[in-house]
C-alpha positions as CSV (number, residue, x, y, z in Angstrom):
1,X,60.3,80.8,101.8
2,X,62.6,83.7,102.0
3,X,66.1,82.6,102.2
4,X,67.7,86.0,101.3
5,X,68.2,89.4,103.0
6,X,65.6,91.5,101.1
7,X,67.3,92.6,98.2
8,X,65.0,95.9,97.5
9,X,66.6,97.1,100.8
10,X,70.3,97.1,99.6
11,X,71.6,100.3,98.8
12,X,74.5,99.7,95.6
13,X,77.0,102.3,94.3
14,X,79.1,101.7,90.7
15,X,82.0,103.7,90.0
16,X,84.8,103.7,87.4
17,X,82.2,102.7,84.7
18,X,81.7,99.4,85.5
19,X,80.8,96.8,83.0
20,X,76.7,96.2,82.6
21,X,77.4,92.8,83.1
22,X,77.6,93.6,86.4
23,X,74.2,95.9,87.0
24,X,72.7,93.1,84.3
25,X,73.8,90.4,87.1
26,X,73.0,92.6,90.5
27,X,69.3,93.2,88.6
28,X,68.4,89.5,87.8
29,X,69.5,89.0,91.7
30,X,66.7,91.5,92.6
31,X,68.7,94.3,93.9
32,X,66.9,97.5,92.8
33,X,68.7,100.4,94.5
34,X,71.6,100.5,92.1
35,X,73.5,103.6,91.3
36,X,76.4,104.0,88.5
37,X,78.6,106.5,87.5
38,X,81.2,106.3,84.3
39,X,83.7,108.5,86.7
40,X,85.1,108.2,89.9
41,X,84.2,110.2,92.7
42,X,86.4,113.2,94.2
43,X,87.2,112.0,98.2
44,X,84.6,114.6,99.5
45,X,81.8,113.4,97.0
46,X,82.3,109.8,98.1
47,X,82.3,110.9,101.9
48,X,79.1,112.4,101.2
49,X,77.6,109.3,99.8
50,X,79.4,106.2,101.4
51,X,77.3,106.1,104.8
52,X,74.4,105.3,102.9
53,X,75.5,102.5,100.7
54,X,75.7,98.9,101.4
55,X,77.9,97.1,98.3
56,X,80.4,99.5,96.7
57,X,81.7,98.7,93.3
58,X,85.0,100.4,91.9
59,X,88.0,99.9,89.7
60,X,91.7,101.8,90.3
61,X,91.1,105.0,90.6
62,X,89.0,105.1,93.6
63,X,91.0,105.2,96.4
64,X,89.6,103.8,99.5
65,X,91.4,105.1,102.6
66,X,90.8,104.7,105.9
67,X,88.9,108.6,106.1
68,X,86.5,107.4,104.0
69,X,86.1,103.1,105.3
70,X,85.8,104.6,108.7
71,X,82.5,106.7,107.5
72,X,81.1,103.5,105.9
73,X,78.8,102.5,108.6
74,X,76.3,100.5,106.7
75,X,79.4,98.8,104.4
76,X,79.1,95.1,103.9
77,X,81.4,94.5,100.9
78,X,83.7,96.2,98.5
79,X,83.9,94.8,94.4
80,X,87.0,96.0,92.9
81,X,86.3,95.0,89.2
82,X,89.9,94.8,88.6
83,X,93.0,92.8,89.6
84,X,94.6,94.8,91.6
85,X,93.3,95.8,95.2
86,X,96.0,98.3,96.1
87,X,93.6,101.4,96.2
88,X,91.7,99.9,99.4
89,X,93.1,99.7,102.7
90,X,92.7,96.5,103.3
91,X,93.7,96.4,106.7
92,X,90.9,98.8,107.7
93,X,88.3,97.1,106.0
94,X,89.2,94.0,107.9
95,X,89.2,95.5,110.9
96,X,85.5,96.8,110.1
97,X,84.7,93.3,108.9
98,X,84.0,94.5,105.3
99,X,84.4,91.9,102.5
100,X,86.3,92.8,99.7
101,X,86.6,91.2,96.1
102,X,88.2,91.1,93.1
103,X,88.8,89.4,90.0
104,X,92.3,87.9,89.3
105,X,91.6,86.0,86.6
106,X,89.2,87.4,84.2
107,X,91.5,89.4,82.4
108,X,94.5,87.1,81.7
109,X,94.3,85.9,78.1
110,X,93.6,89.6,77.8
111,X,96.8,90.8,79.4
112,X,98.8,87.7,77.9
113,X,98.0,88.4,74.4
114,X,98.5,91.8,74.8
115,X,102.3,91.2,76.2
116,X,102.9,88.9,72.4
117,X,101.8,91.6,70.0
118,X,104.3,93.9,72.1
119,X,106.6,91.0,71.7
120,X,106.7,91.1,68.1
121,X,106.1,95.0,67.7
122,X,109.1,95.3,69.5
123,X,111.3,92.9,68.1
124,X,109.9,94.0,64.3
125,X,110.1,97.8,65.8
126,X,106.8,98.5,63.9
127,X,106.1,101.3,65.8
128,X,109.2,103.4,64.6
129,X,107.8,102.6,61.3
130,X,104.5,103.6,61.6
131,X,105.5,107.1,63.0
132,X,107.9,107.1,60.3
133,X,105.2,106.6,58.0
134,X,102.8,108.9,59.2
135,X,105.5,111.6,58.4
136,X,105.8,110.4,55.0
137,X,109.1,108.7,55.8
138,X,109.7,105.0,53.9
139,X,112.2,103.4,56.6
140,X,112.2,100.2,54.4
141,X,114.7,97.7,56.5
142,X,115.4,94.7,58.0
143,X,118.1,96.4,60.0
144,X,117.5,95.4,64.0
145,X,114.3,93.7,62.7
146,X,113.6,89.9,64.1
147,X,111.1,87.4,63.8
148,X,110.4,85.8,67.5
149,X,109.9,82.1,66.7
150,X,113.7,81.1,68.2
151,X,113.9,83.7,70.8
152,X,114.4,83.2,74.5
153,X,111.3,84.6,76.6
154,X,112.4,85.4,79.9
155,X,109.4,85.7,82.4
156,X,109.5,87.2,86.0
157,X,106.8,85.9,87.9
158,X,104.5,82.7,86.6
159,X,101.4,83.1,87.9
160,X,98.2,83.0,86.3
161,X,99.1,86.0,83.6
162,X,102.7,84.9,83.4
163,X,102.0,80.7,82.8
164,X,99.4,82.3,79.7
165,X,101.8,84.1,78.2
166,X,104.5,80.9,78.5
167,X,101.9,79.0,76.7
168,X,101.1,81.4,73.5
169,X,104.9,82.1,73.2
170,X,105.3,78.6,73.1
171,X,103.1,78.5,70.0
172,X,104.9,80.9,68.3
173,X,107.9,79.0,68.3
174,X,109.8,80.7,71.3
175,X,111.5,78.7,73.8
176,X,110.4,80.0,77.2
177,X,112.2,80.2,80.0
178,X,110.4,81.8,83.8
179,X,111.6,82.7,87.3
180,X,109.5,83.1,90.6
181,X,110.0,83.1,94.2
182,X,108.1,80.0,94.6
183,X,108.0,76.8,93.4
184,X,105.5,76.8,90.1
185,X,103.8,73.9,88.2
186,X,105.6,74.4,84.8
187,X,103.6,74.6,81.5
188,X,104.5,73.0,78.3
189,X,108.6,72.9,77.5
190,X,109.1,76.1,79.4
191,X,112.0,75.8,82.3
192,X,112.6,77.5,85.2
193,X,115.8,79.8,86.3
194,X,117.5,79.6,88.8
195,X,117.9,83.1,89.4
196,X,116.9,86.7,88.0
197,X,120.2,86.8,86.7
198,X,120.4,84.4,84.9
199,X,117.1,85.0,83.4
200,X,117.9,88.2,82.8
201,X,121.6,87.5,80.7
202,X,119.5,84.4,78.7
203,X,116.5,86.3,77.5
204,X,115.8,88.3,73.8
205,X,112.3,89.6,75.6
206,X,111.7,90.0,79.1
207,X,108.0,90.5,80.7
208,X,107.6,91.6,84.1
209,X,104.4,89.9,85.8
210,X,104.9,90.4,89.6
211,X,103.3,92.0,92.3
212,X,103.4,95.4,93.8
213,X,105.1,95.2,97.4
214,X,108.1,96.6,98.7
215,X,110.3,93.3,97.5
216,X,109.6,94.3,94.0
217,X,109.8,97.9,94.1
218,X,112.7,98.7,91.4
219,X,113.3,94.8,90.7
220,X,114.2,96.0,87.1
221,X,117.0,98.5,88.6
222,X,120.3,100.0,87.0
223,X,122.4,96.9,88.3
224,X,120.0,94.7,86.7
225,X,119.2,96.7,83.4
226,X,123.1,95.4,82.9
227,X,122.8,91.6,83.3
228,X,120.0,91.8,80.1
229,X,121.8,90.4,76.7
230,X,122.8,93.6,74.8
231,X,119.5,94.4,72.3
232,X,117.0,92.7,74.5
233,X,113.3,94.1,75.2
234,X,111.9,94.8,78.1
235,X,108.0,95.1,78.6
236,X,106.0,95.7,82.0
237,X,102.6,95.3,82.4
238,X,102.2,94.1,86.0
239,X,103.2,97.8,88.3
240,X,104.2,100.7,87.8
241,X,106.8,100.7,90.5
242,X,108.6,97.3,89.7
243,X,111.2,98.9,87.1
244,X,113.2,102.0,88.4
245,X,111.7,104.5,85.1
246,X,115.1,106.8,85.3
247,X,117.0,104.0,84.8
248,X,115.4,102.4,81.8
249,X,115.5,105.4,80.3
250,X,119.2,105.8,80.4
251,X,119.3,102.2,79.5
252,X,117.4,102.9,76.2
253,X,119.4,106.2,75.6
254,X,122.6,104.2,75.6
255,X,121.2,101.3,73.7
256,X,122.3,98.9,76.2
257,X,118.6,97.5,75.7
258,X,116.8,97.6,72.1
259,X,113.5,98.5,72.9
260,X,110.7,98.9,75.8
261,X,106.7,98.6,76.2
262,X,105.3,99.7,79.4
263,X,101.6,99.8,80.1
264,X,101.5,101.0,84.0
265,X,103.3,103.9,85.7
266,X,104.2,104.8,89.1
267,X,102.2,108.1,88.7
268,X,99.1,107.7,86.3
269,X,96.1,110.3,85.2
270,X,93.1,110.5,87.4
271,X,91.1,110.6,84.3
272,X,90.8,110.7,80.4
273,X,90.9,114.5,80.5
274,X,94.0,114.7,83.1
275,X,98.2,115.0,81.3
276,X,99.9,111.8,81.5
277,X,104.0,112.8,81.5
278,X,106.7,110.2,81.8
279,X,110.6,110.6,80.9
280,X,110.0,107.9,79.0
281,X,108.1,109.9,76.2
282,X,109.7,110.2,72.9
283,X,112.6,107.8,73.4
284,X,113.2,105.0,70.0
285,X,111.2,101.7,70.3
286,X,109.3,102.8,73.1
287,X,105.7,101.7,73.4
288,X,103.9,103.5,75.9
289,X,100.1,102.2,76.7
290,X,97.4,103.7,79.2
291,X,97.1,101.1,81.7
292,X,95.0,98.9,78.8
293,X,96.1,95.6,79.8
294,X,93.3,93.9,81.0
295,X,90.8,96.7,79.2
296,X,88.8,94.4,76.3
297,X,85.1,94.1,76.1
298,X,85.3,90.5,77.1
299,X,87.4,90.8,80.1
300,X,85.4,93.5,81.6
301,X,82.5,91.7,80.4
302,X,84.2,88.9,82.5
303,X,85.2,90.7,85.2
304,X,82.1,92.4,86.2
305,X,80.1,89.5,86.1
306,X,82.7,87.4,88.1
307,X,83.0,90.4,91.0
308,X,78.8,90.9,90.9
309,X,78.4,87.2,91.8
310,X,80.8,86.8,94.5
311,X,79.1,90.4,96.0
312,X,75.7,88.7,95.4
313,X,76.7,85.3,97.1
314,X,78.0,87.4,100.7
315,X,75.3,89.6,100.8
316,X,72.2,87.1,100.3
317,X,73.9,84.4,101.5
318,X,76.9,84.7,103.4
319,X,79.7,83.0,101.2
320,X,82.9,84.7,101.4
321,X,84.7,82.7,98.5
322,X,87.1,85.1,96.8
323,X,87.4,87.7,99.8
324,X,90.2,89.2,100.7
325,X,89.4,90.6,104.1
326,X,86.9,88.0,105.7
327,X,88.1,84.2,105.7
328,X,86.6,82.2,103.4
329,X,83.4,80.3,103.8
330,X,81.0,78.5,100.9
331,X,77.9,78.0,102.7
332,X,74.7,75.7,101.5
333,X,70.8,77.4,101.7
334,X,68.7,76.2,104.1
335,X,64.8,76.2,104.5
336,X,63.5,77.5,107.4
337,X,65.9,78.9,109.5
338,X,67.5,81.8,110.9
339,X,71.0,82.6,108.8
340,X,73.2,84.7,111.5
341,X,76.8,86.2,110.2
342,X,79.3,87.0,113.2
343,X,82.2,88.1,112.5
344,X,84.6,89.1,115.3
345,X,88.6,89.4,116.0
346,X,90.1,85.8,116.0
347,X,91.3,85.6,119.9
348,X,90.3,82.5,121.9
349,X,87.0,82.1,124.0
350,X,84.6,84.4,121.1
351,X,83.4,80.9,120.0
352,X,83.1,80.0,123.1
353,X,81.0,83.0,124.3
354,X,79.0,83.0,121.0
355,X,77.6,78.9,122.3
356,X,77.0,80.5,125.7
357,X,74.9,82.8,124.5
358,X,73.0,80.7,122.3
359,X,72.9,77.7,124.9
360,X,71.5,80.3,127.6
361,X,69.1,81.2,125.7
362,X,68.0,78.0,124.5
363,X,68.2,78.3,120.7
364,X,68.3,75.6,118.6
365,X,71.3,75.5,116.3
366,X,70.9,74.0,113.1
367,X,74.2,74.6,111.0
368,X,77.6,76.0,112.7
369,X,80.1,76.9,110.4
370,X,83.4,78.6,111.3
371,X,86.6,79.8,109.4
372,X,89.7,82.2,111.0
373,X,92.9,83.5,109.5
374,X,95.3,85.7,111.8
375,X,93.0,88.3,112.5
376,X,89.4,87.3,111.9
377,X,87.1,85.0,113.0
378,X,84.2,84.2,110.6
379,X,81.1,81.9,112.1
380,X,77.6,81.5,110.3
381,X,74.7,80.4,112.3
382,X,71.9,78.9,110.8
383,X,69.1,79.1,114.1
384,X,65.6,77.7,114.5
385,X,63.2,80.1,113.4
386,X,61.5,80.2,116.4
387,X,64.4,81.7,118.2
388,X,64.2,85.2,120.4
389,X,64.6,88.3,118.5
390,X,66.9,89.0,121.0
391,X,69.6,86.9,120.0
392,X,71.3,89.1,117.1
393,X,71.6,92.0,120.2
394,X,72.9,89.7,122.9
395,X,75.5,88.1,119.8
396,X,77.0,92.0,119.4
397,X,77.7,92.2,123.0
398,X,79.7,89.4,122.6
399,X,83.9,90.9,123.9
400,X,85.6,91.5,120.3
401,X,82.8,91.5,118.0
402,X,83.2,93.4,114.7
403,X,80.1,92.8,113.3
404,X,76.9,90.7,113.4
405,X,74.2,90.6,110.4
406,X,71.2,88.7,110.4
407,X,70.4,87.6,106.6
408,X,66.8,85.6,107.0
């Protein structure tokens, strides 16, 4: 019994080099038309390409604009094997009732371990060192050299990257201390501020894990660079726009802070072949990092088996657990039924017009299942087999349909 939209008929495109964990997952599911590239594509390439496909996977390069969504006819659902979701407009693929997913935790013990070896690099300014060394220079000191068991982590923004981090520095002997603009289960001994401020002139190490929105934009400005305890370190691996560059740069130059690691930038290379340029090149006890964060073999392992599943789950099935765009639904198989996805904009009466049509024409429903947020409605029809064909055409009449999908 076929409970399943025929997978051989779905039409995949991979970009960004995408884990095989995901092409080994999309495989065992029976999808066959699977195409992967270790680049991105230019915008005219992918224009080209995207009327055709069905499930598009990417990472952040890609940028999805709403050129390019608007082309995607046949476009059920977006995977951005990544955190972040900042390259797709959103909005548009709502509008076009396209599902998008990501993964927002598969790479956090990656990201928080990363943050404590730049802790300690920092603080033991191994870096300077090693450059030192490699141009046969013995810098041989303890001089602005500390150990981190003692010091005061300050971090901005405990969510699921920032309450990991709290937790390893906590085993390291560091007394922890967070703030956030809401209210946040608190792990271990670590405390809350009750400001930035005062997070900021407690701290010996600050790590940025927030957001990117126009709230955050510059949080880490000149005003603020001020508050930090004279020698502190500052490291960012959450956006590139979150810390105003110019002025941590003067910061460093005047030593107001001791050191700096920053693994995103507000401008950052297309590609491995492209010149990355930032003024903060070349300043003391500056680590700068390619966007690496999150890039070990076992969270992209993670990742694109985590992204591949919730992709698999909407397209054979329906369940939109994890989406970003379509309200979220987990939805059980049933035997021997029609499965019907409508989604439509969320304005009263579509419900309403979706039982008349289904009354009027006499169809037995089986399973109803229905979930909104403030712009789009979400219902799932499970229908007796022995229903007119004609009901998936009279359903897209229906006043504010999006889209309709008939799965089995």
């Amino acid at each position: 019994m076929q409970t399943s939209v025929p997978r051989d008929k779905v039409k995949v495109l991979l970009l960004e080099n995408i884990h095989p964990s995901a092409i080994a997952m999309l495989k065992s599911a029976g999808f066959t038309d699977i195409e992967a590239h270790t680049g991105s594509l230019t915008e005219k390439e992918l224009l080209d390409r995207i009327s055709k496909v069905h499930l598009l996977g990417i990472r952040s390069k890609t940028q999805l604009n709403a050129n390019i969504l608007k082309k995607a006819e046949r476009l059920i659902g977006i995977g951005a094997f990544c955190i972040g979701t900042n390259q797709i407009d959103a909005a548009v693929a709502r509008q076009q009732g396209i599902a998008v997913f990501n993964s927002p935790f598969s790479n956090t013990r990656s990201v928080a371990e990363l943050v404590i070896g730049l802790s300690i690099m920092l603080m033991r300014r191994v870096f300077e060192k090693s450059e030192g060394a490699h141009r046969g220079q013995w810098l041989k000191e303890s001089t602005n050299c500390y150990e981190v068991r003692g010091k005061t982590l300050g971090i901005v923004g405990y969510g699921h990257i920032g309450s990991q981090v709290s937790v390893l520095a906590e085993s390291l002997g560091m007394q922890v201390i967070f703030y956030d603009i809401a209210n946040k289960l608190t792990l271990g001994n670590a405390r809350a501020s009750r400001s930035l401020d005062e997070l900021l002139k407690r701290s010996d190490i600050i790590t940025l894990h927030v957001p990117g929105s126009p709230e955050t934009k510059n949080l880490i400005n000149a005003q603020r660079l001020k508050k930090m305890k004279p020698g502190a370190v500052l490291i960012n691996l959450s956006r590139g726009d979150v810390m105003d560059t110019w002025a941590v740069k003067d910061a460093i130059e005047r030593k107001q802070i001791g050191g700096l690691a920053v693994d995103v930038f507000p401008e950052e290379p297309k590609s491995n072949k492209d010149l990355f340029a930032s003024p903060l090149q070349g300043l003391p006890n500056v680590i700068l990092t390619p966007h690496i964060g999150g890039s070990t073999i076992e969270a992209q392992e993670a990742i694109g088996a985590d992204v591949a599943e919730k992709m698999i789950a909407f397209t054979c099935h329906g369940n939109t657990g994890g989406s970003l765009t379509i309200p979220e639904l987990t939805l059980p198989i049933v035997q021997h039924a029609h499965r019907i996805l409508h989604i439509h904009r969320n304005v009263p009466g579509v419900l309403s017009q979706i039982n008349g049509v289904l009354s009027g024409m006499k169809v037995n429903i089986l399973g109803q299942y229905l979930k909104t947020n403030e712009e789009i409605g979400y219902v799932v029809l499970d229908i007796d087999r022995k229903s007119s064909s004609r009901v998936m055409a009279e359903l897209g009449k229906v006043k504010n349909t999006i889209r309709t999908r008939s799965l089995y």
